[in-house]
matplotlib code that plots the C-alpha trace (Angstrom):
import matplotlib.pyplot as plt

x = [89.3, 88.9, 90.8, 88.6, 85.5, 87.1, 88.0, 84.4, 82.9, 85.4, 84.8, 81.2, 81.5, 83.4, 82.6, 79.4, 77.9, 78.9, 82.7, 82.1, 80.3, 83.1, 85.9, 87.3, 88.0, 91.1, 93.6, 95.5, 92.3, 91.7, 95.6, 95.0, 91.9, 93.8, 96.6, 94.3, 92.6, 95.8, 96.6, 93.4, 94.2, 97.5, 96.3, 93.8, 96.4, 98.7, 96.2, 95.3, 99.1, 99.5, 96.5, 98.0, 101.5, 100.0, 97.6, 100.9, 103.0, 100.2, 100.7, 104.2, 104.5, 101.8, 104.0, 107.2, 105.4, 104.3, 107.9, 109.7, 107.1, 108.4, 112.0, 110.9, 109.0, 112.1, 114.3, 112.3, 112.0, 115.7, 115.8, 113.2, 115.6, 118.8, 117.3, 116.0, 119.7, 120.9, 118.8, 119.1, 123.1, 122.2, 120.0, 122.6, 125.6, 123.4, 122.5, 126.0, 127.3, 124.8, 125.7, 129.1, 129.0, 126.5, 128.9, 131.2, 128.7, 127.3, 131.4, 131.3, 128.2, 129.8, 132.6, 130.3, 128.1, 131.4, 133.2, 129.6, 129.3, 132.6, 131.8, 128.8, 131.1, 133.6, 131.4, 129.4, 132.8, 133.5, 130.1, 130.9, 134.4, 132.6, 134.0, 130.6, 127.1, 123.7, 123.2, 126.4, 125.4, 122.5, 123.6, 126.4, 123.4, 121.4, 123.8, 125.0, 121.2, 121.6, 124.6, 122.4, 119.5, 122.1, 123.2, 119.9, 119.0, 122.8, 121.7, 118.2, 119.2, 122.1, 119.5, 117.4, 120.2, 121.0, 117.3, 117.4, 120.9, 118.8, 116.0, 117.8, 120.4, 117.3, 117.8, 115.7, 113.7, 111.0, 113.8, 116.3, 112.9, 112.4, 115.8, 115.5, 112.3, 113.0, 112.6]
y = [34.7, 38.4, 39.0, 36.3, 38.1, 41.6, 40.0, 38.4, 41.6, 43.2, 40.7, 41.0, 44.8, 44.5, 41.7, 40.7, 37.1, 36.3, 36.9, 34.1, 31.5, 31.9, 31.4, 35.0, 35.4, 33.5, 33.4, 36.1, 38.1, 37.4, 38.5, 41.3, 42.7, 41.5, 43.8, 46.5, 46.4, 46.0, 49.1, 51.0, 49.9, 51.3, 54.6, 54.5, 53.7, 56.6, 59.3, 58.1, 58.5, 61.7, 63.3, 62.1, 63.5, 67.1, 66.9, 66.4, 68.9, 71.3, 70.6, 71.0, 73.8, 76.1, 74.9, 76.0, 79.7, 80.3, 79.3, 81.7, 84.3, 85.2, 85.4, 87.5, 89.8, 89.6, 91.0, 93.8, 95.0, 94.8, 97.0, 98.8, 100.1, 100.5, 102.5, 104.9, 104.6, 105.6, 108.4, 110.0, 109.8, 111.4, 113.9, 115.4, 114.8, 117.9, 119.7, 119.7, 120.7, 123.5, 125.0, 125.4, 126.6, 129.1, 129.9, 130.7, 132.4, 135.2, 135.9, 136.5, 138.4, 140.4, 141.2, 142.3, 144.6, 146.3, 146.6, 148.4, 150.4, 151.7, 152.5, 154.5, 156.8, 156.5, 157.7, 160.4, 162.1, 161.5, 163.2, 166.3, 166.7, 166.8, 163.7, 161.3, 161.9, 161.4, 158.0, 156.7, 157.3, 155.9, 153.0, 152.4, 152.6, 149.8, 147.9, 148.6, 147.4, 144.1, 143.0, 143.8, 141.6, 139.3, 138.8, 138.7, 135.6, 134.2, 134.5, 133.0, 130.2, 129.7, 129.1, 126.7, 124.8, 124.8, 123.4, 121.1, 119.7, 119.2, 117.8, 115.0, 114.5, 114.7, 117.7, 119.6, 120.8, 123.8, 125.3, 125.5, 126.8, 129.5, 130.5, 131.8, 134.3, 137.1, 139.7]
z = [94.2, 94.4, 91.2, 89.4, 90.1, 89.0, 86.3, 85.1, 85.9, 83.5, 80.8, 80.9, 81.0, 77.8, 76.0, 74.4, 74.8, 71.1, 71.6, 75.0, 72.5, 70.1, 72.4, 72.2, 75.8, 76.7, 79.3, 77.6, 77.7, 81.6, 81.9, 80.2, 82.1, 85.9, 84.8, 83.7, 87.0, 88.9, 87.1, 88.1, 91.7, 91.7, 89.8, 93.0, 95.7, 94.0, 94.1, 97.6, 98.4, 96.7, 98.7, 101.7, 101.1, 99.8, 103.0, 104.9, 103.0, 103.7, 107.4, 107.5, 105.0, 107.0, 110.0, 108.2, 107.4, 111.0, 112.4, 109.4, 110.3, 113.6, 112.7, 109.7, 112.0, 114.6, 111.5, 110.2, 113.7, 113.9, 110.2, 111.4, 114.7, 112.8, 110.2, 112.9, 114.0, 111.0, 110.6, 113.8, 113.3, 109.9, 111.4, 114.1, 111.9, 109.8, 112.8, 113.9, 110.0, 109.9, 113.3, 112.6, 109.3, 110.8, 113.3, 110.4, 108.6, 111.2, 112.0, 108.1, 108.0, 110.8, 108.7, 106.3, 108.3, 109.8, 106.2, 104.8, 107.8, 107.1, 103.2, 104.7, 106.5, 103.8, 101.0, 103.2, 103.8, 99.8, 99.4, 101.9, 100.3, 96.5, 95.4, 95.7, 94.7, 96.9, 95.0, 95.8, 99.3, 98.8, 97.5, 100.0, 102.9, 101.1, 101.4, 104.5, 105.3, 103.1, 105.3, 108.4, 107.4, 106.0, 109.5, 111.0, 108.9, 109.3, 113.5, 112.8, 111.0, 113.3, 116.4, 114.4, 113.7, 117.7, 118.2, 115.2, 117.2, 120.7, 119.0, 116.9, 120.2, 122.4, 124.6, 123.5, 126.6, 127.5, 129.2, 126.3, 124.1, 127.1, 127.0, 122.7, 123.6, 122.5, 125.6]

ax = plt.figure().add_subplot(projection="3d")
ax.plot(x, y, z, "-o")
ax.set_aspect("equal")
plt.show()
């Protein structure tokens, strides 16, 4: 009965009352406009679906984010701690590199100092025999001087490589600082 009425409300929507008196509207015509409301129902019941589901995706997707979140936040903490890993390993695998090469480098730098040291003595004994001149002396004490401050800075940079090594090992300590003042 319900489709009946649909349908005469259709057919008077859409027909005028000439096309009635002439017979126009047949059973085909009622058919037609049953189907075309069947369709519009559907189309309705769809939509009404489709809301539903994207109302329940929502739900379940914003669900899904919050549960991924935490795992996501778990991992980059976990990133987060073995790229501090890595770089402390990095950081005292340099330390350790530059206090033995400045080990290395202060013996060399003593070398140095002891070799000009002797060149001094060598060339002011040239000088008192005749064979140098004053600016060969001279320039054998510069540098005899060079290799000095050489090895200052060879010594310098040999400590700060020792604190750099406590710091990235952490020992360094008010103690160890105390015992570098110079006195």
């Amino acid at each position: 009965m319900y489709w009946l009425q649909m349908a005469h409300i259709c057919l008077s929507c859409h027909f005028t009352p000439d096309m009635a008196k002439t017979g126009a509207v047949t059973i085909t015509t009622i058919i037609y406009f049953m189907m075309l409301f069947l369709a519009l129902t559907l189309k309705v019941i769809i939509c009404s679906m489709a809301l539903t589901f994207l109302f329940h995706y929502s739900r379940v997707a914003a669900r899904f984010h919050n549960l991924m979140k935490q795992p996501i936040a778990v991992q980059a903490a976990k990133y987060s701690t073995m790229e501090a890993q890595r770089k402390a390993a990095t950081d005292t695998r340099s330390a350790w590199l530059s206090l033995t090469n400045g080990k290395a480098l202060i013996n060399a730098q003593k070398n140095a100092v002891e070799s000009s040291r002797e060149k001094v003595v060598s060339v002011q004994y040239g000088r008192e025999m005749g064979f140098r001149t004053v600016n060969d002396e001279l320039d054998a004490q510069q540098k005899y001087f060079s290799a000095l401050k050489d090895q200052a800075e060879a010594r310098f940079n040999y400590l700060n490589a020792l604190i750099n090594l406590a710091q990235s090992t952490g020992s360094l300590s008010i103690d160890m600082l105390n015992f570098f003042q110079c006195r």
